[in-house]
VEXDREN-2710 file (C-alpha; in Angstrom, 1 decimal):
% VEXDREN-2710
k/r/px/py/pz
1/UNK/16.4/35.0/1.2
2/UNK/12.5/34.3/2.8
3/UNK/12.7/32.8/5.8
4/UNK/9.1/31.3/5.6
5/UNK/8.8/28.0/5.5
6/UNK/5.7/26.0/3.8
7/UNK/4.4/22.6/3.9
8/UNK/3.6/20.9/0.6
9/UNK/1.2/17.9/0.7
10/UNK/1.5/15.4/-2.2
11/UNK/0.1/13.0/-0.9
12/UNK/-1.5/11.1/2.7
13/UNK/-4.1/13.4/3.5
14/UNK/-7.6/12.6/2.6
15/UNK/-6.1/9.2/1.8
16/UNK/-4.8/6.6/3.8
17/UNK/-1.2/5.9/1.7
18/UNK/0.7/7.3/-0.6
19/UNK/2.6/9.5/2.0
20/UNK/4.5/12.4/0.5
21/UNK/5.5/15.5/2.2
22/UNK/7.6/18.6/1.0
23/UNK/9.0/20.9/3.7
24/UNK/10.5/24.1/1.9
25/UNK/12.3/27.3/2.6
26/UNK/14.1/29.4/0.6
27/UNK/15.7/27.3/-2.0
28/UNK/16.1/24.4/-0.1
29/UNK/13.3/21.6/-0.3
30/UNK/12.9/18.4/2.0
31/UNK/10.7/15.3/0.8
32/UNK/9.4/13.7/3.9
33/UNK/8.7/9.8/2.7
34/UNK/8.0/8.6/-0.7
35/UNK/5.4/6.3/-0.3
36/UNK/2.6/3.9/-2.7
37/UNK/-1.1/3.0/-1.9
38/UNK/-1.7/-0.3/-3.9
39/UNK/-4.9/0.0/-6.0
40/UNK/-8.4/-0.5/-5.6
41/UNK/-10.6/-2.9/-7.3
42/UNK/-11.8/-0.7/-10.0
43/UNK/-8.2/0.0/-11.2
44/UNK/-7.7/-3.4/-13.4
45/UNK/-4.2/-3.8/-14.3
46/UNK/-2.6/-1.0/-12.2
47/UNK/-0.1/-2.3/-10.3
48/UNK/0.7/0.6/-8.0
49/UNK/-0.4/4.1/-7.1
50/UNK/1.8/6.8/-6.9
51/UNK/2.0/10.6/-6.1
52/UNK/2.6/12.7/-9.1
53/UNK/5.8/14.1/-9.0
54/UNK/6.1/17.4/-11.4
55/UNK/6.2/19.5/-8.0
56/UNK/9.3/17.8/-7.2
57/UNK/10.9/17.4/-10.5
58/UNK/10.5/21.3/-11.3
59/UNK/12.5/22.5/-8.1
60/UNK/15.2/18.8/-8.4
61/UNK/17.9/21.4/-7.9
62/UNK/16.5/22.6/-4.3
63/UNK/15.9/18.8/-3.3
64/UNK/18.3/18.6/-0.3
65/UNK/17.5/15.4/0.8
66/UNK/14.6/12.6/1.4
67/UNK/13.7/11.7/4.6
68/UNK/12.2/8.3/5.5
69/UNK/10.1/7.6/8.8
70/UNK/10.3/4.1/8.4
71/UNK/10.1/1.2/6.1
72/UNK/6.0/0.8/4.8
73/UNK/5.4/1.0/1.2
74/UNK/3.4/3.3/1.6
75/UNK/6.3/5.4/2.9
76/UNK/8.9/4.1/0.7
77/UNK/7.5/2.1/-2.1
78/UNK/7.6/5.4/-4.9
79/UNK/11.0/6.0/-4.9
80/UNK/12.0/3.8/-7.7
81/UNK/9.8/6.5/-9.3
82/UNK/11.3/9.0/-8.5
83/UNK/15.0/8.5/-7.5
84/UNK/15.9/8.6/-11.5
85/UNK/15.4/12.3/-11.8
86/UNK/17.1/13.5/-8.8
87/UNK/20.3/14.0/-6.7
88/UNK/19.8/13.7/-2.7
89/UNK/20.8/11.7/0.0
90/UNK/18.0/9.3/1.6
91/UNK/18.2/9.0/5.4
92/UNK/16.5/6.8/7.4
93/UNK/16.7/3.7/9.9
94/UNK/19.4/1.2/9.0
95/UNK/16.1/-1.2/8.7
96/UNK/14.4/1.3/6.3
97/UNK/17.5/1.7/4.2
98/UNK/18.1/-1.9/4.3
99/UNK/14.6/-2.4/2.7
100/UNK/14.9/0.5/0.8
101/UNK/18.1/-0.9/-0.9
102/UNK/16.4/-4.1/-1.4
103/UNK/13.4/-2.5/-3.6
104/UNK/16.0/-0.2/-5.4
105/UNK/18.3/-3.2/-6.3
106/UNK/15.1/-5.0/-7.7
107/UNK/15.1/-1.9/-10.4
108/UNK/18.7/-1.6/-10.5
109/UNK/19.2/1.6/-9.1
110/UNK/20.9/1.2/-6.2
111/UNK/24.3/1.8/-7.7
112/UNK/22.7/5.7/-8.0
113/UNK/21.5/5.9/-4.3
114/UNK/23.2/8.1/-1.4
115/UNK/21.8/6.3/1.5
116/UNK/22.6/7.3/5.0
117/UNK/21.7/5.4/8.2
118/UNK/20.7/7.7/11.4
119/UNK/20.0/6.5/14.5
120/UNK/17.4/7.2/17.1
121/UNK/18.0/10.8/19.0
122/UNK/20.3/11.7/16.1
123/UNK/20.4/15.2/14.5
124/UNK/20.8/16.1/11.2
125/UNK/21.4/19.4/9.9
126/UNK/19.9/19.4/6.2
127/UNK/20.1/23.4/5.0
128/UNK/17.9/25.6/7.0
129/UNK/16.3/22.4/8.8
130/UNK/17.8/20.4/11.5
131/UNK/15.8/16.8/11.8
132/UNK/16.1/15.4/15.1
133/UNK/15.0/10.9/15.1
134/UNK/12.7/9.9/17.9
135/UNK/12.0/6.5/18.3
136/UNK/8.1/5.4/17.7
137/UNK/6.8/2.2/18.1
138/UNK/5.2/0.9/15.0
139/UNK/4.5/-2.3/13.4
140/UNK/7.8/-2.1/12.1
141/UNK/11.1/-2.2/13.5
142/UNK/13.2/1.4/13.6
143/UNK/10.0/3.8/12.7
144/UNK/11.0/7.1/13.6
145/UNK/8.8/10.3/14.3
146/UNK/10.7/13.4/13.8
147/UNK/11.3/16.6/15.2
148/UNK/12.1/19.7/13.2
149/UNK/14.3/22.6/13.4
150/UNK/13.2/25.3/11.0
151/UNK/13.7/29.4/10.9
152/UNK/10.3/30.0/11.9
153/UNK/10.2/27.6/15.1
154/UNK/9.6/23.8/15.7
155/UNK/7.7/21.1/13.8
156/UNK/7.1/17.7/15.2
157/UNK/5.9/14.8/12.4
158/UNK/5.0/12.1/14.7
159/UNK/5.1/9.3/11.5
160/UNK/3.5/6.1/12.0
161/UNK/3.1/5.6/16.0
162/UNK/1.0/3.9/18.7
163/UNK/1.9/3.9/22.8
164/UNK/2.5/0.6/24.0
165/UNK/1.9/0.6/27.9
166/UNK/4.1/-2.4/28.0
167/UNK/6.6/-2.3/25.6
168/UNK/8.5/-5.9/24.6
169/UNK/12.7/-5.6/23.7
170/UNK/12.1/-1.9/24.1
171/UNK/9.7/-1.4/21.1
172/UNK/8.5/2.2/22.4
173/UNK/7.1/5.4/21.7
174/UNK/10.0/7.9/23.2
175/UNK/7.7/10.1/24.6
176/UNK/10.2/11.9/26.4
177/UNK/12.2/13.0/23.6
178/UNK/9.1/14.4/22.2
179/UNK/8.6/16.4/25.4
180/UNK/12.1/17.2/25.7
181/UNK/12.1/19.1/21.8
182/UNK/8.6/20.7/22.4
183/UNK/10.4/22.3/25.8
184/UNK/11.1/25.7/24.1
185/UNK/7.4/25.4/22.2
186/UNK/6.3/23.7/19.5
187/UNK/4.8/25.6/16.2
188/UNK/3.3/23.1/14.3
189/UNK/2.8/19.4/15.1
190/UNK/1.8/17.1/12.0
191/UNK/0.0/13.6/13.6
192/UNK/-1.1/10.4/12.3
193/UNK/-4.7/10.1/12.3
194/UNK/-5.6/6.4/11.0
195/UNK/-7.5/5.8/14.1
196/UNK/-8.8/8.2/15.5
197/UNK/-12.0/6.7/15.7
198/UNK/-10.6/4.1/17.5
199/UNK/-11.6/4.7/21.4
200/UNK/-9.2/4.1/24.4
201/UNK/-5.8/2.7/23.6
202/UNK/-4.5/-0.4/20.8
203/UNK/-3.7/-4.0/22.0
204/UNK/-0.3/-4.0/23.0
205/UNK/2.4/-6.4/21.8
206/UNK/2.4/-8.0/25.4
207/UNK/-1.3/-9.3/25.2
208/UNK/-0.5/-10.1/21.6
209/UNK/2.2/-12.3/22.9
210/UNK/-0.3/-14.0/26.0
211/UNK/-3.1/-14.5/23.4
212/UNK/-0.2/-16.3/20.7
213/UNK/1.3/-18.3/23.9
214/UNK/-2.2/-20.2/24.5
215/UNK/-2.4/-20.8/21.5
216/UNK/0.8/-22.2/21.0
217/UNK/0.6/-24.1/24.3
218/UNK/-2.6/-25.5/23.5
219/UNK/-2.3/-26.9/19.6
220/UNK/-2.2/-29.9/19.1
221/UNK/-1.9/-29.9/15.4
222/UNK/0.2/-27.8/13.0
223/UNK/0.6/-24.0/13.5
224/UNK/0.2/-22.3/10.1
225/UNK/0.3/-18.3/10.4
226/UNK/0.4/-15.2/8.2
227/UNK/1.2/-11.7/9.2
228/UNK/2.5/-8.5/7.4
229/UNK/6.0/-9.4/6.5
230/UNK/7.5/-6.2/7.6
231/UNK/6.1/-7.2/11.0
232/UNK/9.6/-8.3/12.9
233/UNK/8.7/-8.0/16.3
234/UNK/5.6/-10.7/16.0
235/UNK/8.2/-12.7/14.2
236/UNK/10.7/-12.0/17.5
237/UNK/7.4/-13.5/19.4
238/UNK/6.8/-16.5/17.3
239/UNK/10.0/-17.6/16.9
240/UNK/10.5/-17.1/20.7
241/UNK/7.1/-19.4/21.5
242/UNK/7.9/-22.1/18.8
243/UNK/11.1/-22.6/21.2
244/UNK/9.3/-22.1/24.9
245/UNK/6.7/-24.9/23.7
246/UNK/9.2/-27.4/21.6
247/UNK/8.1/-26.6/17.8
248/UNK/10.2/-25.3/14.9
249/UNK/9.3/-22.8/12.6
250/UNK/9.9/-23.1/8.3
251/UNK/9.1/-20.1/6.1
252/UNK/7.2/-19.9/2.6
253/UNK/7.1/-16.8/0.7
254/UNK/9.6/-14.8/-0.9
255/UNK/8.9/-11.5/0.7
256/UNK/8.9/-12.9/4.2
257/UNK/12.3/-14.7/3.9
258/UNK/14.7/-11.7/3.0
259/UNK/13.0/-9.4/5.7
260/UNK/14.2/-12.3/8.0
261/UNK/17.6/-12.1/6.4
262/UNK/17.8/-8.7/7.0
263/UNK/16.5/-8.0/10.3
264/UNK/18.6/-11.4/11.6
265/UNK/22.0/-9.5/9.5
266/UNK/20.9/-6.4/11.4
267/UNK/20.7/-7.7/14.7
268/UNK/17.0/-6.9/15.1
269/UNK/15.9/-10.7/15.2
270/UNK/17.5/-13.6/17.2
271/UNK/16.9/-16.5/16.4
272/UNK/16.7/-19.2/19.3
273/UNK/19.0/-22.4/18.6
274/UNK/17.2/-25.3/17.2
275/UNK/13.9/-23.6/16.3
276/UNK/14.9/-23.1/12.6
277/UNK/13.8/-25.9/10.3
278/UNK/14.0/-26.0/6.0
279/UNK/10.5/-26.6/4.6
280/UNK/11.5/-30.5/3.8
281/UNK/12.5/-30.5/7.3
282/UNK/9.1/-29.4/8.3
283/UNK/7.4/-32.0/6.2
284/UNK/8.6/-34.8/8.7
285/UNK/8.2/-33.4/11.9
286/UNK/5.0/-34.0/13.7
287/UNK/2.1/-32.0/13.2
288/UNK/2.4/-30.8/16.9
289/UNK/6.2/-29.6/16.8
290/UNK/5.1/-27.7/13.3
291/UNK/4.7/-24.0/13.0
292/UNK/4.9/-22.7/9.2
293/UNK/5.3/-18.9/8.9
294/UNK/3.7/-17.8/5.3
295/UNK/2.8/-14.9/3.3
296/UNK/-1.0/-14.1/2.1
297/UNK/-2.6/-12.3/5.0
298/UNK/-4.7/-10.5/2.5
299/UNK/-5.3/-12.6/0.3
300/UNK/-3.4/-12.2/-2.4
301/UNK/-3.6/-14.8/-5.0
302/UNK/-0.2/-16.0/-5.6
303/UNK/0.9/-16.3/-1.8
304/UNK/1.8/-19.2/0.1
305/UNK/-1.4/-19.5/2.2
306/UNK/-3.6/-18.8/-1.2
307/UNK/-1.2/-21.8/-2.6
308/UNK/-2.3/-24.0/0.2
309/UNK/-5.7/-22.8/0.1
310/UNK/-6.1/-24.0/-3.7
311/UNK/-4.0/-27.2/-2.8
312/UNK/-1.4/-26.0/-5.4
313/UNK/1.3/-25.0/-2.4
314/UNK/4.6/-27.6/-4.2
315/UNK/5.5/-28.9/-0.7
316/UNK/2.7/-29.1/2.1
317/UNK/-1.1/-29.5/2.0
318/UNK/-3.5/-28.1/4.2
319/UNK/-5.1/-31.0/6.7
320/UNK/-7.9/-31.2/8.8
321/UNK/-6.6/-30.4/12.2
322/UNK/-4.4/-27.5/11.1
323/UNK/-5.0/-24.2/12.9
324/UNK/-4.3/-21.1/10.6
325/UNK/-3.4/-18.0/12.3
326/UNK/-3.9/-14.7/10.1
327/UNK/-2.2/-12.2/12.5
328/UNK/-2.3/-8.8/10.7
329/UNK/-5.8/-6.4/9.6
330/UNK/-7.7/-7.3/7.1
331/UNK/-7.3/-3.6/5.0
332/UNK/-10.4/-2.5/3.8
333/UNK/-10.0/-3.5/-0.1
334/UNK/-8.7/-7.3/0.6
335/UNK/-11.7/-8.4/2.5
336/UNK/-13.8/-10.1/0.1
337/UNK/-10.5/-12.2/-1.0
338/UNK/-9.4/-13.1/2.2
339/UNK/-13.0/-14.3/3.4
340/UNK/-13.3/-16.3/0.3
341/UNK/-9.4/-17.8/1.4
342/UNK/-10.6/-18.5/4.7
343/UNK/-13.9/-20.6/3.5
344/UNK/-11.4/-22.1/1.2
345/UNK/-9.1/-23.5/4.5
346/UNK/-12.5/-24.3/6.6
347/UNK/-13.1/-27.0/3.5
348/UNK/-10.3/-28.2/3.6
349/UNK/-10.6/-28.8/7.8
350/UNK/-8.3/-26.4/9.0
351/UNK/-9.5/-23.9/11.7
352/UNK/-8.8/-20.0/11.2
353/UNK/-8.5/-17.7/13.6
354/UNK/-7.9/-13.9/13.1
355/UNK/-8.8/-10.6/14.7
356/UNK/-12.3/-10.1/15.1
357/UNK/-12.8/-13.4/17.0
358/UNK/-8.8/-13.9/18.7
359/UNK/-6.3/-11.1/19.9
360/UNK/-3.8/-12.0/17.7
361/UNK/-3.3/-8.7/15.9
362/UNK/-2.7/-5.6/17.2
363/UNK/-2.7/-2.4/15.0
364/UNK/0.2/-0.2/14.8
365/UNK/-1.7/3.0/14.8
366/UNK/-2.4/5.1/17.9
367/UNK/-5.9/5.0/19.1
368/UNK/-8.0/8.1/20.5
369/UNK/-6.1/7.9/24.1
370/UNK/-2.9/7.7/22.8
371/UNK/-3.2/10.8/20.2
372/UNK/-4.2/12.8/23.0
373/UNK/-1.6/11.6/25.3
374/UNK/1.0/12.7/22.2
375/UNK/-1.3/16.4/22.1
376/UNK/-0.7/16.2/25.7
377/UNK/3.2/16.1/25.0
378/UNK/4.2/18.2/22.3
379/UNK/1.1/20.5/23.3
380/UNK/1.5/22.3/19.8
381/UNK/0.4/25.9/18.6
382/UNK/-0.7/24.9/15.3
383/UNK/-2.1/21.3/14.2
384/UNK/-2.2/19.7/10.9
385/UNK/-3.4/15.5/11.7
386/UNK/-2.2/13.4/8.6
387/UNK/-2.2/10.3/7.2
388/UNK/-6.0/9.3/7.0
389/UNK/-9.0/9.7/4.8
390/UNK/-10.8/12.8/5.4
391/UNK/-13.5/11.6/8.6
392/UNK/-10.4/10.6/9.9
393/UNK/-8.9/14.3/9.9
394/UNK/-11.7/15.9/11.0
395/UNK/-12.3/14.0/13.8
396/UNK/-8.5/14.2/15.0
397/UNK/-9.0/18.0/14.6
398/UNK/-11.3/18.3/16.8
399/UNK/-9.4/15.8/19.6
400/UNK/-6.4/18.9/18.9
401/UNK/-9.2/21.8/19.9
402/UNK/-10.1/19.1/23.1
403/UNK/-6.7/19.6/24.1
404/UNK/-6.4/23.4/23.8
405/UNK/-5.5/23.9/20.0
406/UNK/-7.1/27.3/18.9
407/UNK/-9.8/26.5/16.3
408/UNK/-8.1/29.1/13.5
409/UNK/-4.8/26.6/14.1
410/UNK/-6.1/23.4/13.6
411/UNK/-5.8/23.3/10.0
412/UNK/-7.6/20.4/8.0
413/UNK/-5.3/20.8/4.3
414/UNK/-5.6/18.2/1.3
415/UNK/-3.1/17.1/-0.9
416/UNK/-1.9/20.0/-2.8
417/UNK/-2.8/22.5/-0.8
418/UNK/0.5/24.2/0.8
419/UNK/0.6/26.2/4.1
420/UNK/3.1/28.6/4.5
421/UNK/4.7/29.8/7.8
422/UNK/5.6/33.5/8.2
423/UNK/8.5/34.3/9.2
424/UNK/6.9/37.2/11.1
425/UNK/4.0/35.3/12.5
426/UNK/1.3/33.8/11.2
427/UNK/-0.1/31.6/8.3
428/UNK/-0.8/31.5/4.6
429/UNK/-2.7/29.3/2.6
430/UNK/-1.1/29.2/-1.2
431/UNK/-2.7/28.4/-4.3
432/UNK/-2.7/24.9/-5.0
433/UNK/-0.3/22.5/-7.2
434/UNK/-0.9/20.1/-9.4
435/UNK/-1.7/16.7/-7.6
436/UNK/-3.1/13.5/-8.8
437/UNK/-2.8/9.8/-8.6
438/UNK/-0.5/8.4/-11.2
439/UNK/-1.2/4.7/-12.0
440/UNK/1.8/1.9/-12.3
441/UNK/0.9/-0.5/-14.7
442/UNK/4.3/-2.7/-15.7
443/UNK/6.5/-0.6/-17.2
444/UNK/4.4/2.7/-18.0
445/UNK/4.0/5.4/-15.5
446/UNK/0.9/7.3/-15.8
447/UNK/-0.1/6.3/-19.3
448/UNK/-2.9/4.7/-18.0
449/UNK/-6.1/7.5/-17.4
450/UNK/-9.6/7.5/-17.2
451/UNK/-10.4/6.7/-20.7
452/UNK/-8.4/3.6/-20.3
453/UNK/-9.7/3.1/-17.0
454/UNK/-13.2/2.9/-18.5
455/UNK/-12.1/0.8/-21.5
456/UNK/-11.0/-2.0/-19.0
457/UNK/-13.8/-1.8/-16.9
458/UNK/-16.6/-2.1/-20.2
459/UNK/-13.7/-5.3/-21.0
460/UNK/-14.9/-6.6/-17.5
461/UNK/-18.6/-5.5/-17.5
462/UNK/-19.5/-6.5/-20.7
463/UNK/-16.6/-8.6/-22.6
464/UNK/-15.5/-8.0/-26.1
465/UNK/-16.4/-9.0/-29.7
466/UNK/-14.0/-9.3/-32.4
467/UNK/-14.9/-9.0/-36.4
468/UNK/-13.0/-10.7/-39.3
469/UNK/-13.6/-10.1/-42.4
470/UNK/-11.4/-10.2/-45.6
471/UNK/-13.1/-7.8/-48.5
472/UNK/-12.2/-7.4/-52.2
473/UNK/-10.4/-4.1/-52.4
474/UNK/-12.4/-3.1/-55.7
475/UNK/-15.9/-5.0/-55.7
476/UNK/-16.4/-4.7/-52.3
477/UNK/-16.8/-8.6/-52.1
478/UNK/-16.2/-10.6/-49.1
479/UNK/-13.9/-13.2/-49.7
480/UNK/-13.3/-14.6/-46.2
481/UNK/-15.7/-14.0/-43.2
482/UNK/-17.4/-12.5/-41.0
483/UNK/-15.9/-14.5/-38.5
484/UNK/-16.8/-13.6/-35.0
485/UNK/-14.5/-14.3/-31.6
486/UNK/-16.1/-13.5/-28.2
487/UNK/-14.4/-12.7/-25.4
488/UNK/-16.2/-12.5/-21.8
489/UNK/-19.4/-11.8/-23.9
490/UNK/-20.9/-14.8/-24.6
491/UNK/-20.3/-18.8/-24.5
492/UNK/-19.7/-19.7/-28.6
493/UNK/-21.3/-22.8/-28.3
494/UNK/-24.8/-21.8/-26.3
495/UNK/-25.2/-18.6/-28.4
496/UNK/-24.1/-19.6/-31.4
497/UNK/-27.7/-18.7/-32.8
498/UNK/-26.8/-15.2/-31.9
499/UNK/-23.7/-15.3/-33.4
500/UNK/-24.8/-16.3/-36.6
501/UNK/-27.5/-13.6/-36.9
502/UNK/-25.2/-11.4/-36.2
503/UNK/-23.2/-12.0/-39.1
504/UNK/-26.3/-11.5/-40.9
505/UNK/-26.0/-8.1/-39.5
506/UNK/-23.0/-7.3/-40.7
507/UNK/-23.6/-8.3/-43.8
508/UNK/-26.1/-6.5/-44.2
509/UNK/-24.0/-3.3/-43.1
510/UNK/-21.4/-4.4/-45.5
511/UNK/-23.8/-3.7/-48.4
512/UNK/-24.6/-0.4/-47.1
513/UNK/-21.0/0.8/-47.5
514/UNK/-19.7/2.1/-51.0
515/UNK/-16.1/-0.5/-51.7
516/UNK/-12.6/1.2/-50.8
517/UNK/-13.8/2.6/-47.4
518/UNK/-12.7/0.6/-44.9
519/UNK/-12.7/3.4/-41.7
520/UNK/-16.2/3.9/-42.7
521/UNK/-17.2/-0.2/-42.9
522/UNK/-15.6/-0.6/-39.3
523/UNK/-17.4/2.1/-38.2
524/UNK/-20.8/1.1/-39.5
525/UNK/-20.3/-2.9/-38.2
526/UNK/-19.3/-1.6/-34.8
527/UNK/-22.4/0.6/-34.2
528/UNK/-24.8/-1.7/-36.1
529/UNK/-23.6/-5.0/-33.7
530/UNK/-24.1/-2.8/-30.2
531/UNK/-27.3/-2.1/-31.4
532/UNK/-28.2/-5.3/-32.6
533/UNK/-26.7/-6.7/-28.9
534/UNK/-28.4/-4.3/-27.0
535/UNK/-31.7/-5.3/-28.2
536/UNK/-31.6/-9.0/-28.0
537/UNK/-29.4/-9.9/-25.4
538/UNK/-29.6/-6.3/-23.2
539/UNK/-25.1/-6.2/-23.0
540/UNK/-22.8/-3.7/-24.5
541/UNK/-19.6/-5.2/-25.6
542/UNK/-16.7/-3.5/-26.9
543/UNK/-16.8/-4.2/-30.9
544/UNK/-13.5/-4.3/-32.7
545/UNK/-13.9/-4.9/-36.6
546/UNK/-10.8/-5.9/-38.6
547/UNK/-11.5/-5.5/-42.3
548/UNK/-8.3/-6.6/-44.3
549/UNK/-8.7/-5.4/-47.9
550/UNK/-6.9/-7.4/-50.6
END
């Protein structure tokens, strides 16, 4: 049986999401994280983005078991997708499986789950691979990076990481375990690279908590704030000022309240006596004893803080002297919405503060000076950075060659492009697999491609026209119609002028059509009304004729 072992990206590299990683040898196969990337604005209607699974699904009966680094979606969020069509254990974090069995209850397959909690510095021995559980500190409680026993040498996956200089409730990058299993040399090391163009080292929770204390010492009116809610830590931090400075803290969002109930069940979050308070409880205190916790840190439109925004929220109102607190990033796609929600709470006289103009977000992902201090540590042979859009590979590559990584080892690889390790030394690039984005939208799974793609966005663009008309099956006579509905085209009432001609035009298409031929009469009324709209108003709708033949 080969001893090589290969590396199969489905997904994370060249993207930033969607992190999917096979680690095979012989007949045994290793997923490392099963994550989503939520859609951009183009994809109307998707709900989700997932890797495309075939890979997996053809080689089920080698899957050994799924490994989770920690609890993202976009490192746990696919495996309702997947978990249906195959048999393996899932370790991870007892947080990670916690909110793993939380997302697999919601689509009732957690009855079919093997999950299986490990610890920080455990080892597990999963066929040919041992996986050894370092503690990384992450904007998420109980992120591991992992270390790798294989029968060509040593791997390292850092996961999802930053160094904090001063950790809070030992919330650390084990950096020491990492140099303690590159010891006997390292093969390959597998970093994340989201920012890498990041000079010198992240905020650390510490100034995060000095910047929030101020602030919290210094309000006079009611503390509103939204942050990621997978963040517990900066929950450990607000709770922990609301009771240093006399305030009590209420929640609003669904998502936010059973991560608290988790983490508090787990032991990762104390709650200080008397700081807790019910939403109606909230309501009476006074506006300087007030702190409200909500979701909606990117805008989304259905969250508490968009609720307030609009005024809609069922049991508080925005008011002027409320300070609004959004402590997470603004990711790349959300910005528009959640400047347009922050304009929204300035009119309403609230004050909003967020990360470009307060430190009240740090980012969970290692800047420049701490991915060479982690070079510096495992001090691989090869290098493979991870987990970031392509400028963002690059560049770490070349902070790996800074640190002594040969340039014919520092390998920049795509999804679906596997790298094999020889047994005997040495590397091998294999031909690709099949790798794609498959779109969620409700209930179907990938039925959605570009041709619907491009039908949604001409709905968007341009709006849609629909065409009645009820024809005498023999004479060709219309009996009822044309009757014309538009839909994101054109205001009835103000261009009803154009309407009405173009009825004429379709009556006038009608005549040009033998009886008994309805196919052909739709075809003729759709191509003769883009014309006819193309020419006088300069827009391209999407036509749909219905010709009912009595």
């Amino acid at each position: 049986m080969s001893r090589d072992v290969t590396l199969y990206p489905l997904g994370g590299l060249g993207e930033i999401g969607m992190n999917c990683l096979g680690v095979g040898c012989g007949d045994s196969l290793v997923l490392v994280d099963c994550g989503l990337m939520f859609p951009e604005d183009y994809l109307f209607g998707v709900d989700v983005v997932i890797p495309r699974f075939d890979f997996i699904l053809a080689r089920k009966e080698h899957l050994k078991a799924i490994v989770l680094t920690h609890g993202h979606e976009d490192h746990i969020g696919a495996l309702p997708w997947l978990l249906p069509y195959v048999d393996a254990p899932i370790y991870g974090s007892p947080f990670t499986l916690a909110l793993v069995s939380k997302k697999l209850e919601e689509h009732d397959l957690l009855k079919f789950a093997d999950l299986r909690p490990v610890e920080k510095n455990d080892r597990v021995q999963i066929g040919p691979f041992a996986f050894n559980f370092f503690q990384v500190c992450h904007s998420i409680v109980h992120s591991y990076g992992l270390g790798i026993e294989t029968p060509v040498g040593r791997f390292v996956h850092t996961g999802d990481f930053k160094i904090d200089r001063y950790p809070l409730d030992g919330h650390l990058t084990d950096l020491d375990a990492f140099t303690r299993f590159a010891d006997p040399g390292v093969l390959c090391m597998l970093s994340d690279s989201t920012n890498v163009e990041r000079e010198g080292f992240a905020l650390t929770e510490m100034e995060i908590k000095q910047s929030l204390a101020e602030i919290f010492r210094k309000a006079e009116g009611r503390i509103i704030i939204t942050l990621f809610s997978s963040h517990i830590q900066r929950m450990q931090e607000i709770f922990d000022l609301a009771h240093d400075t006399g305030k009590r803290v209420a929640v609003s969002g669904k998502s936010l309240s059973n991560n608290i109930d988790i983490a508090r069940d787990l032991g990762y979050l104390r709650m200080p006596t008397g700081v807790w308070a019910s939403m109606d409880e909230l309501a009476g205190l006074p506006p300087g004893k007030s702190v409200l916790m909500v979701t909606g840190s990117q805008g989304e439109p259905l969250s508490a803080l968009s609720r307030l925004a609009t005024g809609e929220h069922r049991q508080l109102k925005i008011r002027p002297g409320d300070l609004v607190l959004m402590s997470s990033r603004f990711i790349p796609g959300n910005i528009r919405a959640i400047h347009k929600l922050i304009d929204k709470l300035y009119r309403l006289g609230a004050e909003v503060l967020y990360e470009r103009v307060q430190a009240i977000h740090a980012s969970g992902h290692a800047h420049r000076e701490e991915l060479s201090i982690m070079l510096g540590a495992v001090r691989p042979k090869f290098f493979i950075p991870v987990h970031g859009e392509f400028r963002h590979l690059v560049k770490h590559r070349r902070l790996a060659l800074e640190h002594g990584v040969a340039p014919e080892r520092a390998l920049i690889i795509e999804d679906g492009q596997p790298v094999t390790f020889l047994a005997e030394g040495g590397i091998r690039l294999e031909d690709p697999i099949l790798v794609e984005q498959v779109y969620v939208d409700g209930k179907g799974v990938g039925d959605v491609g570009q041709t619907v793609l491009k039908e949604r966005q001409l709905l968007a663009g341009e709006g849609m026209v629909i065409v009645m008309i009820v024809q005498d099956e023999k004479t060709g006579e219309i009996m009822i119609g044309p009757n014309l509905i538009s839909k994101g085209f054109v205001f009835e009432q103000q261009y009803s002028h154009v309407l009405e001609d173009a009825k004429c035009v379709i009556l006038d298409t009608v005549d040009t059509v033998p009886p008994g031929n309805a196919d052909k009469l739709k075809e003729r009324i759709r191509s003769s009304l883009r014309r006819f709209f193309r020419k006088v108003l300069d827009r391209d709708p999407v036509v749909v004729p219905l010709v009912i033949t009595l």
